[in-house]
C-alpha positions in Angstrom: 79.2 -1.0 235.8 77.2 -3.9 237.1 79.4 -7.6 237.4 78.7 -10.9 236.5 76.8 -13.1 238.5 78.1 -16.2 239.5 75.8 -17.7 242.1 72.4 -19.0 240.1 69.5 -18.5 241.4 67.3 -21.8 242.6 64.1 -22.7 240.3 62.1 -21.3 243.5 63.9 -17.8 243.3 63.4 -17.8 239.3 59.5 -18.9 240.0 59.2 -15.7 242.7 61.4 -13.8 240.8 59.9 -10.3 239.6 60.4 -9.4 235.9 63.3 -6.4 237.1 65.2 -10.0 238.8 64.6 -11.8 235.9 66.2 -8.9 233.3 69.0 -9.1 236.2 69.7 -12.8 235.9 69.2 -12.5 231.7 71.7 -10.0 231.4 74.7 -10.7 234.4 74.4 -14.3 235.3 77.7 -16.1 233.7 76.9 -18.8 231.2 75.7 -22.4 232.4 78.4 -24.2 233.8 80.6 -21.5 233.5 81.4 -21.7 237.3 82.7 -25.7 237.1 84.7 -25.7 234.2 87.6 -28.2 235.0 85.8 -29.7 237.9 84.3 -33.3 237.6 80.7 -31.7 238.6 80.7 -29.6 235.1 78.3 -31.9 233.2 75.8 -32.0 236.8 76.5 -27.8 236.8 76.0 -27.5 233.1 72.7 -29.3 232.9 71.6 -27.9 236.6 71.7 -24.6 235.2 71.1 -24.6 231.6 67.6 -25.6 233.0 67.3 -22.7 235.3 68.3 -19.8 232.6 65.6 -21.9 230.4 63.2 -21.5 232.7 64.4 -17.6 233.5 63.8 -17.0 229.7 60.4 -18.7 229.7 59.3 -16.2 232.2 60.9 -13.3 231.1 59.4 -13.5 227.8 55.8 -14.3 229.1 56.5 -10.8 231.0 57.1 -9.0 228.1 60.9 -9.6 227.6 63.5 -6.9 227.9 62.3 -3.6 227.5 64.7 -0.3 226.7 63.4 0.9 230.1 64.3 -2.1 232.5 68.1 -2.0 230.7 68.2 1.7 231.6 67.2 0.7 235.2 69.7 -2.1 235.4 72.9 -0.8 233.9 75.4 -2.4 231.9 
């Protein structure tokens, strides 16, 4: 069983990323903002990386999205 990711990935990495990374990050990473809940940086975190799984999602889908074989690959 794979974990939760809770380091996100930098808009470089998500540009470079291939579409097996990107299915990775769509399926593990924890929700935006997830890792500064009850800090005084959560709205910064929230909006950093809301941005970055947007812009995951924008790619994935121009690859074809999340097919039954890349989720067989990956794991749950």
């Amino acid at each position: 069983m794979n974990k939760k990711i809770t380091m996100y990935p930098t808009m470089d990495e998500v540009e470079m990323a291939s579409h097996i990374q990107l299915c990775k990050w769509n399926k593990f990473l924890v929700s935006p903002g997830e890792g500064a809940v009850g800090t005084s940086q959560f709205n910064e975190v929230l909006l950093k990386e809301a941005k970055i799984i947007d812009r995951i999602m924008e790619r994935l889908d121009g690859m074809g999205g999340f097919t039954p074989e890349i989720s067989k690959m990956i794991g749950w």
